[in-house]
N, C-alpha and C positions, 0 to 999 in steps of 0.2 A: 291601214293600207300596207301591202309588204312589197317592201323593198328589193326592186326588180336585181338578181346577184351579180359580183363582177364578169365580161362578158369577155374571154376570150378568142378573138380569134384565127384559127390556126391553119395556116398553110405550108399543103404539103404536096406529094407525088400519086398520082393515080396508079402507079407504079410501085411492088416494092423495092426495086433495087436490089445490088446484087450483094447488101450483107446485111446479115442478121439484126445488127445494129442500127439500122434505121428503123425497124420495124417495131424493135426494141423502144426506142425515140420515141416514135408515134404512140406506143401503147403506154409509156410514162406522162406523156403530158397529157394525151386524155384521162390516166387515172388522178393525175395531182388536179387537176382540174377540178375534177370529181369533188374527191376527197376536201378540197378547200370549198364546196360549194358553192363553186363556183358554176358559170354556164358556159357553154364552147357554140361559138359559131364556124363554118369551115363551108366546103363547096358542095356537099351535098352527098357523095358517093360513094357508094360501101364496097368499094375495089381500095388496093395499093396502101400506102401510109395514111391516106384520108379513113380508109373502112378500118384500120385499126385504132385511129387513134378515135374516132367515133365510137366505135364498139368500147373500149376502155371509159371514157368518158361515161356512157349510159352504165357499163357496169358498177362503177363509182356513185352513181346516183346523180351524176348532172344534164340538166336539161341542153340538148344538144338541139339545133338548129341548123339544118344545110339548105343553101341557097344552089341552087339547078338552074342553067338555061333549060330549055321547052327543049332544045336541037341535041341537048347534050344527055338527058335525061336516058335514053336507051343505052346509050354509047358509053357512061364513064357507071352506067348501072345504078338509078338514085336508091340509096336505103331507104329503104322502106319502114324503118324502126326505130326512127329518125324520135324526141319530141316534135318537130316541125320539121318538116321538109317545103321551100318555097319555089314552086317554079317561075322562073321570069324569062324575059324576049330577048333579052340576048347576055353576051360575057360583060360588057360596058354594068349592063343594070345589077346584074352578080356581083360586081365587085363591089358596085356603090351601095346597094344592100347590105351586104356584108360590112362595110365600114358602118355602115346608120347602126347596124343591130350592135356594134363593140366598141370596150370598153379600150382596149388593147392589143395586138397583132403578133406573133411568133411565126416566121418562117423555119421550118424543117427544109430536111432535104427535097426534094423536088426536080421537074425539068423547068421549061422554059415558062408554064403556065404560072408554077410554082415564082417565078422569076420576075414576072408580068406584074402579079399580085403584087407582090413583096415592093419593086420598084413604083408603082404606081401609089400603093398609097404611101410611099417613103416623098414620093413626088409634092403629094396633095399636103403631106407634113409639111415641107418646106415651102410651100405655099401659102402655109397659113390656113389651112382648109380644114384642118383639125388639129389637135396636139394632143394628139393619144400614143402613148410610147409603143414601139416600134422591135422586137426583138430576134434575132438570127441564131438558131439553135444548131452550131458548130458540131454536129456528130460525126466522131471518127475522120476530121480531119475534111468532110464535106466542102465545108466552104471557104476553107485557108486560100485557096486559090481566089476567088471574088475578094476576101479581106484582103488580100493582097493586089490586087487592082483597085481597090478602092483608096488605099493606102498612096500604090501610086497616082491617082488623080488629084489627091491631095497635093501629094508633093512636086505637082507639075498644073498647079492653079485651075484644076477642071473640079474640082468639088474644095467646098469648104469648108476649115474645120467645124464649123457649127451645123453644117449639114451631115457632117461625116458621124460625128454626135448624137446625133439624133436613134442613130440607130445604135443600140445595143445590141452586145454577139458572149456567146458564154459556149461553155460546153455542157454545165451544170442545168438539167433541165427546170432544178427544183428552185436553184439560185435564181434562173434568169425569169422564171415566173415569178419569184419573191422582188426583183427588181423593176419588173414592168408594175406590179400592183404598187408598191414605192411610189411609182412614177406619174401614177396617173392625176 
């Protein structure tokens, strides 16, 4: 029987944003992904940092997996050259799919949805609801601003340090995938 590979998955921006270096980002961790043979699950859509770091992914040779609401399918554009592409009934069941199918999580840059993800199943971590490590891919200074609010909730008893922990943050795309696999 073979052994189903490590399964990462990666949230990003349907968007690319306005520097080169995000898209950069998204296209290195679907190739290392690859390359480690590894598998990438994400949100389904071949627009913004999702359709690059998918397309890099399948280049690399890894079986890639997007999960699509039904509602969002036209709108965020589902790839179509997906290994699997799953559509479900709403973002609630997207996400919770998405956690079933992985082994591990990486947030890139992103908006709000990208945000949603990321806090939600940081959530369900510290809930006890899984303990699959958790990682935040600091490109070009992206999220210094959020580790810096996080920092301060620490230091004013709104999060704490074992929740703050939880989540790993690198700038190193190759390091912080060698640390989540570590981790699991």
């Amino acid at each position: 029987m073979k052994r189903r590979p490590f399964t990462v998955c990666v949230y990003c921006g349907s968007r690319h944003g306005k520097r080169e270096a995000f898209a950069e980002a998204a296209r290195s961790i679907g190739r290392l992904i690859g390359e480690r043979g590894w598998a990438m699950v994400y949100g389904g859509g071949r627009v913004g940092l999702m359709g690059e770091a998918a397309d890099a992914a399948l280049s690399a040779g890894a079986e890639v997996v997007g999960v699509l609401p039904h509602a969002l399918a036209a709108r965020e554009v589902g790839h179509l050259g997906l290994t699997r592409l799953e559509l479900v009934d709403s973002m609630h069941l997207r996400k919770q799919r998405m956690a079933e199918l992985s082994d591990a999580f990486v947030a890139l840059p992103g908006g709000i949805g990208t945000m949603d993800e990321l806090f939600e199943i940081w959530t369900w971590r510290q809930l006890g609801l899984h303990a699959k490590p958790i990682g935040l891919l600091d490109v070009d200074g992206y999220y210094e601003p959020l580790l810096a609010m996080l920092r301060s909730m620490v230091e004013r008893d709104f999060l704490g340090e074992a929740t703050a922990s939880m989540l790993m943050h690198g700038t190193d795309a190759a390091a912080l995938l060698d640390r989540l696999a570590a981790a699991r």
